[in-house]
DRENSESE-681323 format. One record per residue (C-alpha): residue in three letters; x, y, z. Coordinates in nm, 4 decimals. Each point is the difference from the previous one (the first is absolute). Layout:
// residues N
(ALA,(X,Y,Z)) ...
//
This chain:
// residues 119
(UNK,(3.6737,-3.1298,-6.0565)) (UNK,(-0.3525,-0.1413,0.0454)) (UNK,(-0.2604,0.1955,0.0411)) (UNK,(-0.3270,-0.0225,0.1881)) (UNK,(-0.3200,0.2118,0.0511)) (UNK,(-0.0734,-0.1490,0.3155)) (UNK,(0.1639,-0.1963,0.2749)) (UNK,(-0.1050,-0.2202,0.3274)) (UNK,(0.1537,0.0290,0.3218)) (UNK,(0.1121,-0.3872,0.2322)) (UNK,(-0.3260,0.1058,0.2275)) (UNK,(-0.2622,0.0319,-0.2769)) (UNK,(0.1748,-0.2797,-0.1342)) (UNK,(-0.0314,-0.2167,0.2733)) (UNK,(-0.3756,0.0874,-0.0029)) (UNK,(-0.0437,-0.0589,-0.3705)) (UNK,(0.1444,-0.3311,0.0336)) (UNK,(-0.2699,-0.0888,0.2709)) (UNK,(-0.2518,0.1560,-0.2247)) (UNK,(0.1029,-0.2477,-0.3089)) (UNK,(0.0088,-0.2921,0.2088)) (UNK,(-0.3509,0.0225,0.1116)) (UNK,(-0.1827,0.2121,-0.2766)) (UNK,(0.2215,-0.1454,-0.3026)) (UNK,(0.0077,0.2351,-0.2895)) (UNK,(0.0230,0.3545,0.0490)) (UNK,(-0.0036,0.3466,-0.1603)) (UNK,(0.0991,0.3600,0.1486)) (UNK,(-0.1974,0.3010,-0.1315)) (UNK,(0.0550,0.2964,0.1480)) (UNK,(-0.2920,0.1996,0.0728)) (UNK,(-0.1167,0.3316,-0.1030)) (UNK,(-0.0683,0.1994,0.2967)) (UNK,(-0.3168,-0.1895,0.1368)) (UNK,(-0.0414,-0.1378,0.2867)) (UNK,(0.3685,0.0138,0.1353)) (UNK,(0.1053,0.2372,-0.2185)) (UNK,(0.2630,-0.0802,-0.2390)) (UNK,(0.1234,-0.3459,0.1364)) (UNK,(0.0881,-0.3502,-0.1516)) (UNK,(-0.2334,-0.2414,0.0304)) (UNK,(0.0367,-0.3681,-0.0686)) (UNK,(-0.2645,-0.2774,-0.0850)) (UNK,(-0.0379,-0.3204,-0.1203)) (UNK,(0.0399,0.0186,-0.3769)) (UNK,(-0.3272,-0.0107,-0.1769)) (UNK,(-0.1767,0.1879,0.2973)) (UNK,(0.1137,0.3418,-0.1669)) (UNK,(-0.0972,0.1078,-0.3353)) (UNK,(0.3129,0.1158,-0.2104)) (UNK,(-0.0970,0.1679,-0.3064)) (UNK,(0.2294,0.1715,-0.2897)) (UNK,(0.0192,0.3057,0.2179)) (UNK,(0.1794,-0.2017,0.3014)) (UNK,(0.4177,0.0528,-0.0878)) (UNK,(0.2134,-0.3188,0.1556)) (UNK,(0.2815,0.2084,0.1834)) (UNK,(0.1879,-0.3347,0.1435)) (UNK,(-0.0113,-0.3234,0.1137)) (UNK,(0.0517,0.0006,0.3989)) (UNK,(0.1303,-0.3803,0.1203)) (UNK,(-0.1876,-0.1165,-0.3114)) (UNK,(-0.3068,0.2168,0.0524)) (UNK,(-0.0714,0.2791,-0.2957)) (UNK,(-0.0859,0.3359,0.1413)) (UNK,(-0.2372,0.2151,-0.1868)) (UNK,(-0.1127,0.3396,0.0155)) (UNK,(-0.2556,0.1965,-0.2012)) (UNK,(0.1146,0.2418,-0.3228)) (UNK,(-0.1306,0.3006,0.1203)) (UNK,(0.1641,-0.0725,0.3448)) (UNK,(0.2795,-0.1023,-0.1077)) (UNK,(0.0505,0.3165,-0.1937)) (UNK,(0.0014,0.1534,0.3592)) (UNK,(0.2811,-0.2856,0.0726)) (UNK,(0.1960,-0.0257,-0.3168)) (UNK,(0.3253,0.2181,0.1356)) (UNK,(0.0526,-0.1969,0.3033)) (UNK,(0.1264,-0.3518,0.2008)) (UNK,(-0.2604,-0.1527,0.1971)) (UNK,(0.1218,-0.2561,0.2820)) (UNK,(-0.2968,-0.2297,0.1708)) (UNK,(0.0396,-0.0388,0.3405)) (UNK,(-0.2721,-0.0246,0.2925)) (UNK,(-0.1038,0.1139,0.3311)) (UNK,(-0.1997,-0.1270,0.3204)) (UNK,(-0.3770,0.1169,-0.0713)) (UNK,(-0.3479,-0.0697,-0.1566)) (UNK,(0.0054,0.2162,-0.3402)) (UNK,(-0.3804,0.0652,-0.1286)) (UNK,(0.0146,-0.2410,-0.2759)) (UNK,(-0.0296,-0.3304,-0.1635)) (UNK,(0.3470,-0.0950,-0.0125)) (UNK,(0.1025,-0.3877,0.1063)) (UNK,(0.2422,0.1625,0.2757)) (UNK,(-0.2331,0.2071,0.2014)) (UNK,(-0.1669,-0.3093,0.2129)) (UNK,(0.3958,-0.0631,0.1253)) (UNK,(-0.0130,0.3108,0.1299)) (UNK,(0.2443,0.1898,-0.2405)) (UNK,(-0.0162,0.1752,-0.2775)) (UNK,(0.1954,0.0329,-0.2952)) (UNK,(0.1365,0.3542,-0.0998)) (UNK,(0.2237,0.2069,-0.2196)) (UNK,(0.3269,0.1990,0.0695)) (UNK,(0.0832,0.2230,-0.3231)) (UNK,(0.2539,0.2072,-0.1274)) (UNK,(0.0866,0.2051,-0.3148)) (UNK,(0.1781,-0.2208,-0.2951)) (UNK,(0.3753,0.0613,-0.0647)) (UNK,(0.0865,0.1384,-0.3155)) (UNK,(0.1428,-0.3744,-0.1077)) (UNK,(-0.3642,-0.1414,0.1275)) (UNK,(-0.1572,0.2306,-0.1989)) (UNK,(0.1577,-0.0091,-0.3193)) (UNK,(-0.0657,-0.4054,-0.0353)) (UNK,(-0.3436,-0.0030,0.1251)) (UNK,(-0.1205,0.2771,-0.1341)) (UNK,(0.1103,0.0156,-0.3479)) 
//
């Protein structure tokens, strides 16, 4: 059984891929709590500064996906699945001229989840 931390749905992924093809290449990072709260964001990579803090939950359609340690200590005991919605969120991500924004639907790890990505 493979296991992933986070997920994309076919909409976000249909955005993404419209995102690649005109930005190149990208990085998530979801934020933590400014702006539009606790959202993913995506930018072209090198426009973000990653430090030894930021934890790589995933690669999304070839994209990694980072969050911040101390948010991610907020995050560790669940599944996170990308998708969007129609809207102008209040932040810098690539998505939000388009008029959507990326966001999160979460839920609690199974026990199985847990026990391999948690160890």
């Amino acid at each position: 059984m493979e296991v992933q931390r986070v997920t994309i749905t076919k909409k976000a992924k249909d955005l993404l891929k419209q995102l690649k093809e005109k930005h190149g290449e990208l990085i998530f990072h979801q934020s933590g709590g400014c702006c539009d709260g606790s959202a993913p964001m995506i930018f072209e990579e090198g426009d973000m500064y990653l430090d030894d803090s930021d934890i790589l939950l995933g690669q999304l359609e070839g994209v990694n996906y980072y969050m911040n340690q101390d948010q991610f200590e907020y995050w560790k005991h669940t599944h996170l699945t990308v998708d969007i919605t129609e809207g102008r969120g209040s932040s810098f991500s690539l998505e939000i001229p388009l008029g959507f924004r990326f966001i999160i639907h979460s839920r609690i790890l199974t026990e199985e989840e847990n026990a391999v990505l948690n160890k």
